[in-house]
C-alpha positions as a Markdown table, in Angstrom:
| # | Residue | x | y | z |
|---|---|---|---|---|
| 1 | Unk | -44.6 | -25.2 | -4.3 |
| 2 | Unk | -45.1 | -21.7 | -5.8 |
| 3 | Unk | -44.0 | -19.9 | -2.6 |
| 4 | Unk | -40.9 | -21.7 | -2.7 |
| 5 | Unk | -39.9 | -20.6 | -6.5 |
| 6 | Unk | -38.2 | -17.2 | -5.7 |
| 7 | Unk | -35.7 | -19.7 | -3.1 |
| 8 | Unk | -35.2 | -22.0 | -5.8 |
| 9 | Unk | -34.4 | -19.4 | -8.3 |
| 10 | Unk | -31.7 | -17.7 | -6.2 |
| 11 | Unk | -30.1 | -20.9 | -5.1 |
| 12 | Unk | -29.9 | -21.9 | -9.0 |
| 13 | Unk | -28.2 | -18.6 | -9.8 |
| 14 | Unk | -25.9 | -18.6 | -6.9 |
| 15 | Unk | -24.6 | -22.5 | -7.8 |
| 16 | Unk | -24.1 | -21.6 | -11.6 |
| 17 | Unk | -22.2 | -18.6 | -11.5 |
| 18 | Unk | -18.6 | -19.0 | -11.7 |
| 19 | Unk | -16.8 | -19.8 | -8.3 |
| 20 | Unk | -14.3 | -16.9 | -8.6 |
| 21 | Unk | -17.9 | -14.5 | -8.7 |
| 22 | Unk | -18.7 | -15.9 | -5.2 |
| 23 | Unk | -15.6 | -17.1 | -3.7 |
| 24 | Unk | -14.0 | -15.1 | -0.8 |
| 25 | Unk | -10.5 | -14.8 | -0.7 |
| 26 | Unk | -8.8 | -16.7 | 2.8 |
| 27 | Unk | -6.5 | -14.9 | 5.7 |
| 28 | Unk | -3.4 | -15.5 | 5.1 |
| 29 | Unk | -1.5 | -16.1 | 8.3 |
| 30 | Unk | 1.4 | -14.2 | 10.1 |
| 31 | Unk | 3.0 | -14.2 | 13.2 |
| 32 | Unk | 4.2 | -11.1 | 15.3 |
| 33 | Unk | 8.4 | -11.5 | 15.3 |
| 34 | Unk | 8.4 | -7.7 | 17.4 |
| 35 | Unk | 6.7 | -4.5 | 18.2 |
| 36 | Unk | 9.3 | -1.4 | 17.8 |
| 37 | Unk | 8.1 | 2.4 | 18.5 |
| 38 | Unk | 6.8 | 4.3 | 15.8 |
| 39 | Unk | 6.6 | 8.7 | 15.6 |
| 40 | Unk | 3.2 | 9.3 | 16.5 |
| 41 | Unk | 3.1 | 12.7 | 14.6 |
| 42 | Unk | 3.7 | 10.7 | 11.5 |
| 43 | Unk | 0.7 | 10.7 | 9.4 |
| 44 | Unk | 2.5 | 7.7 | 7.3 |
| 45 | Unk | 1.8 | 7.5 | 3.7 |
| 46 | Unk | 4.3 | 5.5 | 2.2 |
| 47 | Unk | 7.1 | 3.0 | 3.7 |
| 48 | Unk | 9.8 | 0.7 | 2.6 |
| 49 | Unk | 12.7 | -0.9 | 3.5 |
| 50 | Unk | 16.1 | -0.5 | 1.9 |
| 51 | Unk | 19.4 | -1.5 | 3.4 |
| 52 | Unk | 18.7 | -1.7 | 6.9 |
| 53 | Unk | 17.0 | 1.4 | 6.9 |
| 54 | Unk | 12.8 | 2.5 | 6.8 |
| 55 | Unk | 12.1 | 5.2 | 4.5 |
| 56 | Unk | 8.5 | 6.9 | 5.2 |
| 57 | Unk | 6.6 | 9.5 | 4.2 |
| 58 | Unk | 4.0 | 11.8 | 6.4 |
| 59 | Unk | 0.7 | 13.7 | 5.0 |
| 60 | Unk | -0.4 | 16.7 | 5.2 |
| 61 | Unk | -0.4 | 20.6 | 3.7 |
| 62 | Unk | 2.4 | 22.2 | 5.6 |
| 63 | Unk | 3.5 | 19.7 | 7.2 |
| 64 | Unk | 4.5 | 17.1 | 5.2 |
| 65 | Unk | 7.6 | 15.2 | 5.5 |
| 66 | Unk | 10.0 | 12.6 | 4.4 |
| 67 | Unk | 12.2 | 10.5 | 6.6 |
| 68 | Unk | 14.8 | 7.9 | 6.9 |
| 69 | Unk | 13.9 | 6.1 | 10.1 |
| 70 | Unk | 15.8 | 3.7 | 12.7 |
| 71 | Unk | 13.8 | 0.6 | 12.4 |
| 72 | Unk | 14.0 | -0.3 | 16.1 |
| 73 | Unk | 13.7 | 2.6 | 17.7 |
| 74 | Unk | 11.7 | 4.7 | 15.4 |
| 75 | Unk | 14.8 | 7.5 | 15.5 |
| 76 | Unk | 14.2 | 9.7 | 12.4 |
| 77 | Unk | 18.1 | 10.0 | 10.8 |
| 78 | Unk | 17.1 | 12.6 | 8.2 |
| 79 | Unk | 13.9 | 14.4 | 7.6 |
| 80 | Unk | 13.1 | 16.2 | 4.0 |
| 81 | Unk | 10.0 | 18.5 | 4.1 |
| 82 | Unk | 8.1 | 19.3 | 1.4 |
| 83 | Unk | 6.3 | 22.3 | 0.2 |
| 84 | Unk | 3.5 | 23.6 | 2.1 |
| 85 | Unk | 1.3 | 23.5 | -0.7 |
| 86 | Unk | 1.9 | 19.5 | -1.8 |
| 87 | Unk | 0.7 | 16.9 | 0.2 |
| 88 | Unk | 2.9 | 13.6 | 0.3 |
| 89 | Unk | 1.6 | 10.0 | -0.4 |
| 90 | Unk | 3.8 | 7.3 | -1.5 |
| 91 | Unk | 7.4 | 6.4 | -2.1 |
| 92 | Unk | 9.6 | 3.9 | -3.8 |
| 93 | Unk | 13.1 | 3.8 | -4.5 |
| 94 | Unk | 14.5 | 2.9 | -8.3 |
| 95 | Unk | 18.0 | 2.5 | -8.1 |
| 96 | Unk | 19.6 | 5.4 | -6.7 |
| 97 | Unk | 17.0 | 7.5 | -5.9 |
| 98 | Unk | 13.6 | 7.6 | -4.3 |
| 99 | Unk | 10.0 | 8.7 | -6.1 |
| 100 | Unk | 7.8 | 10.2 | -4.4 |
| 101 | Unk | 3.9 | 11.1 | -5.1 |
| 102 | Unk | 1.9 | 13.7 | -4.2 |
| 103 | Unk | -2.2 | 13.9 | -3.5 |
| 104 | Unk | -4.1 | 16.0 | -6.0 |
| 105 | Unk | -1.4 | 17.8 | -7.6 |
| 106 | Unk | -0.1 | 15.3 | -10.4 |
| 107 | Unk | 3.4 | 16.1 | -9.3 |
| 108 | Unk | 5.8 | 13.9 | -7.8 |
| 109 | Unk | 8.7 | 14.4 | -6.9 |
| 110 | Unk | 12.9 | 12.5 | -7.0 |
| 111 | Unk | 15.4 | 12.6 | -3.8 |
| 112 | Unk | 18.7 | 11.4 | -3.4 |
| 113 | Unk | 18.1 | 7.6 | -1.7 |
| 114 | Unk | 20.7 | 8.0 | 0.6 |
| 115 | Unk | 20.3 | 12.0 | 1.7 |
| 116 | Unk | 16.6 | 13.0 | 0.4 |
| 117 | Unk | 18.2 | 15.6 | -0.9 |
| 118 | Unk | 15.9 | 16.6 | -3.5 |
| 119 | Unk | 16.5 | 16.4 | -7.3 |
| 120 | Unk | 14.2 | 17.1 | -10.0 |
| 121 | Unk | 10.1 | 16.4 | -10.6 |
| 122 | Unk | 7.9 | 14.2 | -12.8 |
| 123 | Unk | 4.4 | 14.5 | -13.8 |
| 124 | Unk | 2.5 | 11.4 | -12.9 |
| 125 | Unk | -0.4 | 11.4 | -14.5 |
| 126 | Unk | -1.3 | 13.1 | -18.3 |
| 127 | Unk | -2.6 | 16.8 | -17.9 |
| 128 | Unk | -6.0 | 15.8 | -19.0 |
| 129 | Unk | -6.6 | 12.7 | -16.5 |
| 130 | Unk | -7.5 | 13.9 | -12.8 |
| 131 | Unk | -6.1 | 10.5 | -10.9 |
| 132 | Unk | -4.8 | 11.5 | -7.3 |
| 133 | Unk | -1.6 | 10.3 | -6.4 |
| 134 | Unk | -2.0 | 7.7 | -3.3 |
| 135 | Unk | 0.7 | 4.2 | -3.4 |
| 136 | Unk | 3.4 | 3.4 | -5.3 |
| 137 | Unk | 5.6 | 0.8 | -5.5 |
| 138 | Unk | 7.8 | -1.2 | -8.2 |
| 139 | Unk | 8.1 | -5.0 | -9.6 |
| 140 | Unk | 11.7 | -3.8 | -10.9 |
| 141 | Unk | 10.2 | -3.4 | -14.4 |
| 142 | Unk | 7.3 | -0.7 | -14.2 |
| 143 | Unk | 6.2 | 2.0 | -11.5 |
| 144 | Unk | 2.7 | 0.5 | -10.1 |
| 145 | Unk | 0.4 | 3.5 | -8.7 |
| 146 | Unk | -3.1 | 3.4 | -6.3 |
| 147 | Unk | -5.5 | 6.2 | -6.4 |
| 148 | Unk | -8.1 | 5.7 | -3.8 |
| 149 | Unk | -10.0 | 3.6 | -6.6 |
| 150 | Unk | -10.1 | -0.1 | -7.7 |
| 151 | Unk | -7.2 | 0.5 | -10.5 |
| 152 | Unk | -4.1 | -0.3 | -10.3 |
| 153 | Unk | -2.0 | 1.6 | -12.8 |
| 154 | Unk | 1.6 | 0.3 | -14.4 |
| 155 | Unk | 4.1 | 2.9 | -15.9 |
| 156 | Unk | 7.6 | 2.9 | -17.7 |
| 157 | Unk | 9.8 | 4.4 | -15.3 |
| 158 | Unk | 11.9 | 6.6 | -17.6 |
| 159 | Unk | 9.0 | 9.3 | -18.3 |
| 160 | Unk | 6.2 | 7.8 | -16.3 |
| 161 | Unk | 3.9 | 7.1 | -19.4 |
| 162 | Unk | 1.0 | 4.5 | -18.2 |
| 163 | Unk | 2.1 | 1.4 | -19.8 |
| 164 | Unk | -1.4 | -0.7 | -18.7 |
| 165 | Unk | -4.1 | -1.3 | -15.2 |
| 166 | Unk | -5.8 | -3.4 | -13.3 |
| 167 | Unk | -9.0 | -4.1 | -12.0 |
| 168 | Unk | -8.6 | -5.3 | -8.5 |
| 169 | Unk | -11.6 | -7.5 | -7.7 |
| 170 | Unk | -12.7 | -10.2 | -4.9 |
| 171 | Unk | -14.3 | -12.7 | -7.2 |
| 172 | Unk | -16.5 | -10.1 | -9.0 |
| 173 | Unk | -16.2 | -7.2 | -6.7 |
| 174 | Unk | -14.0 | -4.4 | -7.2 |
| 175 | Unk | -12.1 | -3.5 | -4.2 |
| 176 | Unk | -12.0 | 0.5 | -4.1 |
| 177 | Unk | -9.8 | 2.4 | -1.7 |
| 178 | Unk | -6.2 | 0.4 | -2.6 |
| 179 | Unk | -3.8 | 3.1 | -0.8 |
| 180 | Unk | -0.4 | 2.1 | 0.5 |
| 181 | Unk | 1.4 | -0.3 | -2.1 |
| 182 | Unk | 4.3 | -3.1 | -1.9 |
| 183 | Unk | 5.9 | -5.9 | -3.7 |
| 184 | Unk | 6.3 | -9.1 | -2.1 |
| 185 | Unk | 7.6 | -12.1 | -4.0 |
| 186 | Unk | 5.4 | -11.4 | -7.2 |
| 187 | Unk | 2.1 | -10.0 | -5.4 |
| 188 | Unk | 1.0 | -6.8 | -4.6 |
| 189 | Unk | 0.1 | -5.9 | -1.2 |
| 190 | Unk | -2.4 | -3.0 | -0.8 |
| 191 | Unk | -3.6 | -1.3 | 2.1 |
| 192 | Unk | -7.3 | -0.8 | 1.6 |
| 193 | Unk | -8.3 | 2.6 | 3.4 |
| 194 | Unk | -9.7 | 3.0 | 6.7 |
| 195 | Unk | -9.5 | -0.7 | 7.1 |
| 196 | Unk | -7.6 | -3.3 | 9.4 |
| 197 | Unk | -7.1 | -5.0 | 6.0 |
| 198 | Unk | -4.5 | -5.9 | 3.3 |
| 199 | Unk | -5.4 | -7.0 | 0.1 |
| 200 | Unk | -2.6 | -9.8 | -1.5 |
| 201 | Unk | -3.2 | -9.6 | -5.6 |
| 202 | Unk | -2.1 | -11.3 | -8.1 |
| 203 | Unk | -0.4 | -8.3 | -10.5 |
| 204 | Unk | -1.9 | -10.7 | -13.4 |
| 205 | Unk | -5.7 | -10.8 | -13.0 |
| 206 | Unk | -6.1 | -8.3 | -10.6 |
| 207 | Unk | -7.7 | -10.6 | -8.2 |
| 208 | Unk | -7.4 | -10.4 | -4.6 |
| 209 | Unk | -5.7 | -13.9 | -3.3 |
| 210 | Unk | -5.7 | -13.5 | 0.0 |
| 211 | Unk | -5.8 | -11.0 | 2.8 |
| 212 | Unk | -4.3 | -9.7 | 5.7 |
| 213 | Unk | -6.5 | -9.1 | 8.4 |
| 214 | Unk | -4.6 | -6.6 | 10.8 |
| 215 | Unk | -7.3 | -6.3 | 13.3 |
| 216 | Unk | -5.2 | -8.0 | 16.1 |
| 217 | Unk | -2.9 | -5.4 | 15.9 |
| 218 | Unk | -5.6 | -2.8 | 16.6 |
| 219 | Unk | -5.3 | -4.5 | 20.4 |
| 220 | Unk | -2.0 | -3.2 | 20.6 |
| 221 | Unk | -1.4 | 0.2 | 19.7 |
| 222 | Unk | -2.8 | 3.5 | 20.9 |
| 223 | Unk | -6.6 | 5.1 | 21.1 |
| 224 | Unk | -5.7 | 7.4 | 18.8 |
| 225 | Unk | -4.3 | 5.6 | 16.7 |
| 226 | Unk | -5.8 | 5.7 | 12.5 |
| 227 | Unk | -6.3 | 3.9 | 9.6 |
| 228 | Unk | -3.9 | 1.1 | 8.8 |
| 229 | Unk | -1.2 | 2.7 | 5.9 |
| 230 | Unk | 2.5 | 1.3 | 5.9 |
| 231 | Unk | 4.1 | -1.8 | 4.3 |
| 232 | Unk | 7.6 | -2.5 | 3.6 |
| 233 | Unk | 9.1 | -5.7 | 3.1 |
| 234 | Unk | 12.5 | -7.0 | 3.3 |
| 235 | Unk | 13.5 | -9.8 | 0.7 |
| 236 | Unk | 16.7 | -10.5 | 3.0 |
| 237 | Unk | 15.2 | -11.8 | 5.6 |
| 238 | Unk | 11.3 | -12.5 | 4.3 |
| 239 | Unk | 10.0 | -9.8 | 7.0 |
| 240 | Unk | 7.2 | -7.4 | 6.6 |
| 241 | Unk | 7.0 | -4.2 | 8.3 |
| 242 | Unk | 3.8 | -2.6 | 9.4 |
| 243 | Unk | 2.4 | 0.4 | 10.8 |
| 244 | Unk | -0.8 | 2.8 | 10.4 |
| 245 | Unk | -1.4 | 6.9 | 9.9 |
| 246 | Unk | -0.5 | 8.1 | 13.9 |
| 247 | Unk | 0.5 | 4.7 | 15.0 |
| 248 | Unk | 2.9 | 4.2 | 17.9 |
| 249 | Unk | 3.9 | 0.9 | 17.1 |
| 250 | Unk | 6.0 | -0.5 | 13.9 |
| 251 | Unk | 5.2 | -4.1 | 13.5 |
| 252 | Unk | 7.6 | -6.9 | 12.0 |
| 253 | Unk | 5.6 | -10.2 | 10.6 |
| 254 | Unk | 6.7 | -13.6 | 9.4 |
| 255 | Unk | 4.0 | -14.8 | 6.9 |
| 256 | Unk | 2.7 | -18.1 | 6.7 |
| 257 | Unk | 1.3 | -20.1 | 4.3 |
| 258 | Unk | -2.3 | -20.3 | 3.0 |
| 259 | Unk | -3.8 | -23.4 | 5.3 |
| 260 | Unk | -1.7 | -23.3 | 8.4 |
């Protein structure tokens, strides 16, 4: 009997902890609605959709850029680049104009939404806090910022002061690495880096509900082809775009529900 006690043990522990400490979130279902071409020399760091029209950034010192892309055809209708020495990351429009991070610089920067003609800069993070700029996105209320970690920072959009965060966990487990950010229908969606995956969380508790699991898409798309970075959604017509760093292939989704 004694050999069995260390069996017995661990099955009692794993049966009274809490089931949100064990659970595993589900796959939430999608279906493929079309494949468009996507800029291969875009290292794509942020992405949205805003009145028929893609807007997405590319990384990288010297070469980084933002554009206003065709949707179907992955045409590039007007280009910004930034300075050599700032490396973009993620975008979001708020009203008029779009924000825009950078990496490790704590600088972001504003563009006119409808020229990316650029405007002015904001500091995104206190001068005493190192947190590196990665997603962004908005619930029409507050900024909501990634950096690479499990947190999830809100902030007021007028001066960009951290209003509150969250810890983004599956059950118990922090998920680290949240990159590319968007808001669909009163959840965040979070690319989780150098992953096939999407994490859907409730802006709430922090917990991951769901996830999208992107892998099939890996089937279709080039060799060289990276990591998985680029949501936008479009509230019009309940679509989600996706697309990954180097990808040359834009995605369009229909989600389903939880249980088909």
């Amino acid at each position: 009997m004694l050999k069995f006690a260390p069996l017995i043990l661990l099955l009692v522990m794993v049966f009274i902890l809490p089931a949100s400490a064990r659970a595993q979130a589900p796959d939430r279902p999608y279906t493929i609605l079309a494949e468009y071409p996507h800029n291969t020399d875009t290292s794509t760091q942020g992405l949205f959709f805003y009145n028929g029209l893609l807007y997405e950034s590319s990384g990288g010192y010297g070469n980084s850029f933002l554009a206003i892309v065709q949707p179907d055809t992955g045409q590039h209708i007007t280009k910004q680049s930034l300075d050599h020495k700032y490396f973009a990351e993620g975008i979001t429009p708020n009203g008029d104009t779009l924000y825009a991070l950078t990496w490790q610089s704590g600088t972001g920067f504003t563009y006119d939404l409808k020229t990316l003609e650029p405007r002015s800069s904001f500091r995104y993070r206190p001068d005493n806090d190192d947190s590196e700029g990665w997603g962004i996105t908005s619930n029409d209320t507050h900024f909501i910022l990634s950096s690479g970690t499990a947190q999830l920072t809100f902030h007021r959009p007028e001066d960009f002061a951290r209003i509150t965060a969250i810890l983004v966990r599956e059950g118990e487990k922090p998920v680290r690495m949240l990159n590319e950010l968007e808001y669909v229908e009163g959840l965040i969606f979070a690319n989780v880096w150098k992953s096939d995956k999407i994490a859907i969380i409730n802006p709430k508790s922090g917990q991951v509900i769901a996830w999208l699991d992107l892998t099939p898409l890996r089937q279709k798309i080039g060799p060289k082809s990276g990591t998985a970075n680029g949501i936008a959604y479009d509230k019009a017509t309940s679509r989600l775009f996706i697309t990954g760093k180097h990808w040359d292939k834009l995605f369009v989704l229909k989600l389903g529900m939880l249980g088909e």
